[in-house]
KOLKE-520937 format. One record per residue (C-alpha): chain; x, z, y. Coordinates in nm, 2 decimals, padded with zeros to 4 digits. Example, Ala and Ser with C-alpha at 12.3 -4.5 7.8 and 13.67 -1.06 7.14 Angstrom:
! KOLKE-520937
['A'; [01.23; 00.78; -00.45]];
['A'; [01.37; 00.71; -00.11]];
END
This chain:
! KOLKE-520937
['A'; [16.24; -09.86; -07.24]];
['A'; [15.99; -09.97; -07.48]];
['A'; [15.75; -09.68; -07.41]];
['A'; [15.77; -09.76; -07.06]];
['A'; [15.73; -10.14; -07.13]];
['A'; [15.42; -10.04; -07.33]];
['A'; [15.28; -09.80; -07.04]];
['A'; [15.30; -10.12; -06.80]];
['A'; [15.13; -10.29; -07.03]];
['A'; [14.83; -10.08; -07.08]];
['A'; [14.80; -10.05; -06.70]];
['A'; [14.70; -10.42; -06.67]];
['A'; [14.40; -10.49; -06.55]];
['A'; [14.31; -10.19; -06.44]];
['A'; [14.36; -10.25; -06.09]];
['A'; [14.12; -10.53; -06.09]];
['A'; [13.81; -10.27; -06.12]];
['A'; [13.99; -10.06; -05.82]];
['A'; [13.95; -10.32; -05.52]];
['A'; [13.58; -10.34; -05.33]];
['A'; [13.42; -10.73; -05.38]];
['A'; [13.59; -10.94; -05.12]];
['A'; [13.35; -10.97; -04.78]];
['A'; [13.15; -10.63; -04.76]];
['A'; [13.22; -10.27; -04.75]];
['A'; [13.04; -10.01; -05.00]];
['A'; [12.76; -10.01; -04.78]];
['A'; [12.72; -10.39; -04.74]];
['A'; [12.87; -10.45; -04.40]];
['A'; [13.12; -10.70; -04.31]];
['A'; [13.50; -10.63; -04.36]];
['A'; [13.52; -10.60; -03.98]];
['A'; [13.44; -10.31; -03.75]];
['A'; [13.47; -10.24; -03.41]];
['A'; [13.87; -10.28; -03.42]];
['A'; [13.84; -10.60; -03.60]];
['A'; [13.94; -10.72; -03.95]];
['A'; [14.03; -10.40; -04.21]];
['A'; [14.22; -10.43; -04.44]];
['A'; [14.13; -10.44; -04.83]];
['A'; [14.03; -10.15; -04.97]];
['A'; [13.97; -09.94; -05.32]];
['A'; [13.81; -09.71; -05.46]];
['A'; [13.91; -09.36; -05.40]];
['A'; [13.80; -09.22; -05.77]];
['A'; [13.51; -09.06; -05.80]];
['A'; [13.39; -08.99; -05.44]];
['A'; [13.28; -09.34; -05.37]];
['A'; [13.47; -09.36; -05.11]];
['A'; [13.68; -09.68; -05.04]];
['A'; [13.94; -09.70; -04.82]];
['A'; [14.22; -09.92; -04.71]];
['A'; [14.56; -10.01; -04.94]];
['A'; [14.74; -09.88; -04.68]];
['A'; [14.78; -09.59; -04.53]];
['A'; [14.99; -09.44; -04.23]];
['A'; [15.19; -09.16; -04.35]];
['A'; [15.20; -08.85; -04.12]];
['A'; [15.58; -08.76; -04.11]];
['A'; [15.73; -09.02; -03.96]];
['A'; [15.45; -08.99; -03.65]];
['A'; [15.61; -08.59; -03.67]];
['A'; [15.96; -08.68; -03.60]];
['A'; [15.99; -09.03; -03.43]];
['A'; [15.94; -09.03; -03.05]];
['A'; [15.66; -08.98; -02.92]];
['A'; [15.60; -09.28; -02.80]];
['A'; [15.68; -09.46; -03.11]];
['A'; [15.41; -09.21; -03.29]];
['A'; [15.19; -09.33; -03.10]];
['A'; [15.26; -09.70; -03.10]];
['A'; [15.27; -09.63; -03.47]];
['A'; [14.92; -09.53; -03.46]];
['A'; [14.79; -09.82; -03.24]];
['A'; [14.95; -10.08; -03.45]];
['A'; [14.82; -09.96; -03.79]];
['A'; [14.47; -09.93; -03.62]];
['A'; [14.49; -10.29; -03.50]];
['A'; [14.61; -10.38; -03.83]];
['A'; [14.34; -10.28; -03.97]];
['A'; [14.51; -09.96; -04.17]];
['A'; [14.18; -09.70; -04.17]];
['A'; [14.37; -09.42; -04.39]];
['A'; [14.58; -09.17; -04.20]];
['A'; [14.76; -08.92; -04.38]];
['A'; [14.92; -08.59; -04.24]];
['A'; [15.04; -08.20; -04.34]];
['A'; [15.06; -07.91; -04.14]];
['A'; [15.45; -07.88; -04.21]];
['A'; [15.53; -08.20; -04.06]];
['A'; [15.75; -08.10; -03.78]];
['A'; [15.56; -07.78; -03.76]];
['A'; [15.23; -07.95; -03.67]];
['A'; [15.33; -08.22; -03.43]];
['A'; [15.22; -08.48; -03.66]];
['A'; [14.85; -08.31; -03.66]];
['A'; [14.88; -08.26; -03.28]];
['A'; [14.98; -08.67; -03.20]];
['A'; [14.67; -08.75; -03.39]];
['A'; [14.49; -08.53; -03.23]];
['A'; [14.59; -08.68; -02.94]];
['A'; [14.65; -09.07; -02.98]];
['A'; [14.37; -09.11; -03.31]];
['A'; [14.10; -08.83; -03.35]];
['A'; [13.94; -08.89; -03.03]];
['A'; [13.88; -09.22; -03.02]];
['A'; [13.87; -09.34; -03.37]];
['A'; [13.75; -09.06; -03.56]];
['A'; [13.46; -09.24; -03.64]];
['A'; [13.64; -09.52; -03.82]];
['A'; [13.88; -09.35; -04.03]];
['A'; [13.99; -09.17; -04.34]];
['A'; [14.19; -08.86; -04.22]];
['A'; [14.39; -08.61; -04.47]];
['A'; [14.60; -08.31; -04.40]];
['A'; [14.73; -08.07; -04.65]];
['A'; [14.89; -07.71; -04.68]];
['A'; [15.19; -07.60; -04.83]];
['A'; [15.03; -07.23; -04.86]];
['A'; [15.10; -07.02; -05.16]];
['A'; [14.85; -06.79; -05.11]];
['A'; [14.43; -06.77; -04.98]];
['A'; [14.50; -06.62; -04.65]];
['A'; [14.80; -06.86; -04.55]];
['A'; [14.60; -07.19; -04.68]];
['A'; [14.32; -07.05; -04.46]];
['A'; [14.53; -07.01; -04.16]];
['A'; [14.68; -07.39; -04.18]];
['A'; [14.34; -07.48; -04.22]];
['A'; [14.23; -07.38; -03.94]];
['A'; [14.55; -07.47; -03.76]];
['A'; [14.51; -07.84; -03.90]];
['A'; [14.11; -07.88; -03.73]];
['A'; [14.24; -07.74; -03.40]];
['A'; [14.51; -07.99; -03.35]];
['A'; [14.37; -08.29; -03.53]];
['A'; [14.03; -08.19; -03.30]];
['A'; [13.80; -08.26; -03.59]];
['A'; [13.54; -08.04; -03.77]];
['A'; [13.59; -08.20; -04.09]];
['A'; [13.93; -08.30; -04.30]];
['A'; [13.81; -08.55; -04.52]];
['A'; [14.09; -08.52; -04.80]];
['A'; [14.25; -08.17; -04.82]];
['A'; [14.55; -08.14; -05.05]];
['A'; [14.74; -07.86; -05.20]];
['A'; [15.08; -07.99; -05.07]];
['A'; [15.43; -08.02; -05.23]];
['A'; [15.35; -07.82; -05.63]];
['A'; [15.68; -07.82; -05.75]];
['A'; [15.65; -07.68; -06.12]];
['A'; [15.42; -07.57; -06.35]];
['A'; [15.47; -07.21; -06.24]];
['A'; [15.40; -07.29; -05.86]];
['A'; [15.08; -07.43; -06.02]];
['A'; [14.95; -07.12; -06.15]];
['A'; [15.09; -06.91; -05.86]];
['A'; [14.91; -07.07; -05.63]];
['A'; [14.58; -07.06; -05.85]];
['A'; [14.63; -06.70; -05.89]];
['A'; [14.64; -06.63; -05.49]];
['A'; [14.30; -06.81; -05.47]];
['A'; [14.42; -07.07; -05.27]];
['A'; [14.14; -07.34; -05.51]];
['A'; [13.90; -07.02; -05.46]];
['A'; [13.95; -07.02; -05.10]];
['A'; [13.96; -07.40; -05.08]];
['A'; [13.59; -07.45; -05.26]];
['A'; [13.46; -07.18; -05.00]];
['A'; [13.59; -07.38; -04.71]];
['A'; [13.42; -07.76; -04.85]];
['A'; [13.09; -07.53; -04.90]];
['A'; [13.13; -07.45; -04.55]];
['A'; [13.17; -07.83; -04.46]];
['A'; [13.55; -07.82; -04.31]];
['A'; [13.64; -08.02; -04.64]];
['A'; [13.53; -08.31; -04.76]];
['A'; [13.73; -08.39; -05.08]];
['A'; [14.00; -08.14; -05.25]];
['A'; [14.36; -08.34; -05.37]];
['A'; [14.64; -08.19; -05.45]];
['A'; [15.02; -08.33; -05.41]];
['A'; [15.40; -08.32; -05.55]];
['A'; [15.75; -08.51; -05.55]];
['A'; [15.95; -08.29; -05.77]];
['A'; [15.84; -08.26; -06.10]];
['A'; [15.51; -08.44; -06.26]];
['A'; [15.43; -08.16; -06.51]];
['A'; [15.29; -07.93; -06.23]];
['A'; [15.09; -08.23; -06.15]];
['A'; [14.98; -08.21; -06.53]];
['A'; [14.96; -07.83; -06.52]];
['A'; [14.70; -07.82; -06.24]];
['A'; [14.51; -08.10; -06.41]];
['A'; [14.51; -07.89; -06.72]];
['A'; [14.45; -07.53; -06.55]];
['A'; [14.14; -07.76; -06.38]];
['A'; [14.05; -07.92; -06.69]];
['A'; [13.66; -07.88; -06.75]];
['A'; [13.57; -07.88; -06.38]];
['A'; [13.58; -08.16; -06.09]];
['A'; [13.73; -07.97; -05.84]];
['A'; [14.03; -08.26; -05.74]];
['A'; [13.90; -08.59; -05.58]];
['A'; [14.22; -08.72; -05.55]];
['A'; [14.64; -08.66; -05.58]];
['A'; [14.93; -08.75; -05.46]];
['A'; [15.29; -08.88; -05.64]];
['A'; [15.55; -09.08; -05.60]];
['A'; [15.49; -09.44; -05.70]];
['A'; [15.81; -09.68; -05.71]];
['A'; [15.97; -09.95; -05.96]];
['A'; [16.25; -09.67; -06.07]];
['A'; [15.97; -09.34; -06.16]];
['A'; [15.97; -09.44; -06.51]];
['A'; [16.34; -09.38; -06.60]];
['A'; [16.31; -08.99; -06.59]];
['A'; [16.05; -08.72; -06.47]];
['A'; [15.84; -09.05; -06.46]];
['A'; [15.50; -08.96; -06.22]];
['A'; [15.31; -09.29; -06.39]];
['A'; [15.40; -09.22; -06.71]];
['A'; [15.29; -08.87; -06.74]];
['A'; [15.01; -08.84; -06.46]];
['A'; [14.89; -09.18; -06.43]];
['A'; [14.68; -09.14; -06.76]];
['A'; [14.55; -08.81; -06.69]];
['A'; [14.43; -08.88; -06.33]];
['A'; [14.24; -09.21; -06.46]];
['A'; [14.10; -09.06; -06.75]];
['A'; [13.93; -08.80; -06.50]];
['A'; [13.90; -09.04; -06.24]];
['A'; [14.07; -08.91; -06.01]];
['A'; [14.19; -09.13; -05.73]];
['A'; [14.60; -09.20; -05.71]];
['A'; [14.73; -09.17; -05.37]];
['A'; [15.10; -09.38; -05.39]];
['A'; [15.42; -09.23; -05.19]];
['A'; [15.81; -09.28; -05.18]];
['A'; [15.73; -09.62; -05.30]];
['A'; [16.10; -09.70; -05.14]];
['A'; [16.19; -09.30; -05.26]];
['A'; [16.21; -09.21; -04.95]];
['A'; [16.42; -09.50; -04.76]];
['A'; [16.65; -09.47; -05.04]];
['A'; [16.62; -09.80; -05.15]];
['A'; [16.80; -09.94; -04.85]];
['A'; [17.20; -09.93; -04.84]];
['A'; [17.18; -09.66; -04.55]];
['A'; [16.96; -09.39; -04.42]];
['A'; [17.08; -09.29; -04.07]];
['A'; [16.81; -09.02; -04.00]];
['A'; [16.97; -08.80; -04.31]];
['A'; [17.34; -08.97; -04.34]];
['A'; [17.34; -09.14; -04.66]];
['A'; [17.42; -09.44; -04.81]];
['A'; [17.52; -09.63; -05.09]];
['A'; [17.73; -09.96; -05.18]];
['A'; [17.47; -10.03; -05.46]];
['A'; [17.13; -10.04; -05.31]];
['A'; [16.83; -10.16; -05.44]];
['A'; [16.67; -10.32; -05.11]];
['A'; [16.86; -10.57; -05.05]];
['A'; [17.07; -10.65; -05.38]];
['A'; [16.78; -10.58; -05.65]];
['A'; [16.49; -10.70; -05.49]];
['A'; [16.29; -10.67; -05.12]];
['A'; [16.03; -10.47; -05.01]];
['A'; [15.74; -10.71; -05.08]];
['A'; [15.88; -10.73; -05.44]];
['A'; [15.88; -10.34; -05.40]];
['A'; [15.61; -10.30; -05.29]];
['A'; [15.38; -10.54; -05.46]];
['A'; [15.49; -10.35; -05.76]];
['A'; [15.32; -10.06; -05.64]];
['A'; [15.01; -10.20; -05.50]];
['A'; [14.99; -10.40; -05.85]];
['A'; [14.93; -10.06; -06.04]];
['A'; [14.59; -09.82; -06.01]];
['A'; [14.69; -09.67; -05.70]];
['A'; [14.42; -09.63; -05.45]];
['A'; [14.65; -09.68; -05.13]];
['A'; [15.05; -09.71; -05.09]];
['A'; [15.12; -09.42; -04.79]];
['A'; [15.37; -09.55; -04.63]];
['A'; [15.59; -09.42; -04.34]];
['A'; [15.72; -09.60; -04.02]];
['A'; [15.92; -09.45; -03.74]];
['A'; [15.81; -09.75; -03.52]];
['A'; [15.57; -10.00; -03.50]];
['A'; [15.80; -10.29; -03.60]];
['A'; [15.81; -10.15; -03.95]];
['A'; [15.46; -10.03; -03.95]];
['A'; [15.35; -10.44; -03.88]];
['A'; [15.58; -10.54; -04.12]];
['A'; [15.38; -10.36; -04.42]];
['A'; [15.03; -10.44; -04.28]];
['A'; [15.13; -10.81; -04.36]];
['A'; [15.25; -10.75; -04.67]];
['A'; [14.95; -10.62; -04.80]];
['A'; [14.73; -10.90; -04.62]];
['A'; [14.94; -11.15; -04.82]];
['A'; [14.93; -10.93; -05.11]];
['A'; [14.88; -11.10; -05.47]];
['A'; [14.91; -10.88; -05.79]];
['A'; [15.24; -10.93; -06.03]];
['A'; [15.16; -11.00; -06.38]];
['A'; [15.28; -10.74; -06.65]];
['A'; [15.61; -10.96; -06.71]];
['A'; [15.65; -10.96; -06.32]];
['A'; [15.67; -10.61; -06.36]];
['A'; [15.88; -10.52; -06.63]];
['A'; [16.14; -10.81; -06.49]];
['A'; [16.15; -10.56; -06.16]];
['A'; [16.19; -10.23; -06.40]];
['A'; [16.45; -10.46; -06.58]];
['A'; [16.64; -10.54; -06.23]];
['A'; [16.70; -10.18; -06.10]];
['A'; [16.75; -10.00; -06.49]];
['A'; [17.09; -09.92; -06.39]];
['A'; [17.06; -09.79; -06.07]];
['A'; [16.77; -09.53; -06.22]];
['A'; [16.96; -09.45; -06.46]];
['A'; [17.19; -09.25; -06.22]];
['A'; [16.91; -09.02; -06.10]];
['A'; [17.08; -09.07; -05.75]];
['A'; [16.78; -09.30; -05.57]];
['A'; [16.50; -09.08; -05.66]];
['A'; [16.70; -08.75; -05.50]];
['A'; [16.39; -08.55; -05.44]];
['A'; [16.30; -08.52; -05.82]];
['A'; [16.36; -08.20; -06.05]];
['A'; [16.62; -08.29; -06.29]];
['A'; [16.51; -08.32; -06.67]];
['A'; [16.68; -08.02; -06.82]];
END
């Protein structure tokens, strides 16, 4: 625990740099567009790109109703939520398609759109591609990511079948915009590709979980957090409630617990302030409705950063529960 307390530590300030001068956009404009008031935004690494604290993640609009996804969609808009994030395996592309539908044609204009691909080779990566700009009815994916690496051998697997190769042809051609790469499981394949990528700027951006338990084991901050800032490479949180396991039941996948963290420990705007108070460039966050999706766009209007002994109080608070390596399910165990 004193390693960890000594990583928080070393993460203060840092997000102070992150957020774009309160009244104007990059570019000078008001915070305001044709939608109304946005919310806050930071910098995306190196791409000088700045987008919003919050962003809409993709599954949920995949598996909820469809008229939920898209009242999902029309909230976070009017909420002023201008990152959308998606993957061609969510729900086999209905995700992609309900943007395509209720977002893309519309609002293209205004947003920051991602999709990813769980390919493991050049040919299939292509084909999802392709797949992702028909049903999202774009020409461009702003942030592509190499979706779900799940150890440092899927890493090099996946470098080996060209997939990066293919990937740098297909941002040449102007489909891509910026190249990320993501992973839940295990951070060392997040470390691998960083290493197998080390003396070139291929990745804009990646994506890992982010929550107030990662540092126990197979911490994500710990190990990739210094990495991705030393090569300024923009953090993209997830799971910052691991997945809705911070709550006392999940219904969707029948589970539950009689210790939760949410409510006992602490509640989600302790959760996620946490989060939002370390050098993440957005907190994606899921909602299968647009009650829930509200609900975070007000917690990061009112949003205020913790202090470093605000932190560690919150790491403190749910030590024991981490400890069990229940919460965080979707994680590689240490071996």
């Amino acid at each position: 625990m004193t390693n960890r307390r000594s990583f928080l530590k070393s993460l203060a300030g840092v997000t102070a740099g992150l957020s774009l001068p309160s009244g104007a956009f990059a570019s000078g404009q008001e915070t305001r567009d044709r939608l109304g008031e946005v919310l806050p935004k930071r910098k995306l690494g190196q791409t000088g790109e700045y987008v919003t604290m919050l962003g809409t993640g993709g599954y949920h609009v995949g598996w909820t109703t469809e008229r939920d996804a898209q009242e999902v969609i029309e909230a976070s808009l009017e909420g002023g939520v201008r990152f959308f994030d998606t993957a061609e395996s969510y729900t086999s592309g209905v995700s992609e398609e309900r943007y395509g539908k209720y977002l893309t044609p519309k609002y293209r204009d205004l947003i920051f759109l991602m999709t990813k691909s769980t390919g493991q080779n050049a040919k299939t990566v292509q084909e999802h591609l392709e797949g992702s700009l028909r049903r999202l009815k774009v020409d461009q994916i702003d942030l592509y990511q190499i979706h779900a690496i799940d150890s440092p051998e899927d890493v090099d697997g996946r470098i080996e079948a060209g997939v990066i190769d293919y990937l740098l042809k297909a941002k040449q051609q102007g489909k891509i915009k910026y190249l990320g790469f993501t992973g839940h499981q295990n951070p060392y394949a997040h470390t691998r590709m960083l290493e197998q990528t080390n003396n070139t700027t291929i990745f804009d951006a990646l994506q890992m979980p982010v929550n107030v338990l990662d540092q126990t084991y197979y911490s994500f901050a710990e190990n990739v957090f210094p990495k991705a800032l030393e090569k300024n490479i923009g953090v993209l949180a997830m799971k910052s409630l691991a997945a809705g396991r911070f709550f006392a039941n999940k219904e969707r996948f029948n589970w539950s617990t009689d210790d939760p963290v949410i409510p006992d420990k602490m509640s989600i705007k302790e959760a996620m302030y946490f989060v939002w108070s370390l050098p993440v460039a957005t907190l994606i966050s899921g909602n299968e409705n647009a009650t829930f999706m509200r609900e975070k766009i007000a917690l990061a209007r009112s949003f205020s950063k913790f202090s470093e002994e605000e932190r560690i109080a919150l790491v403190d608070k749910v030590k024991s529960i981490a400890l069990t390596g229940k919460v965080e399910y979707y994680k590689q165990k240490e071996s």
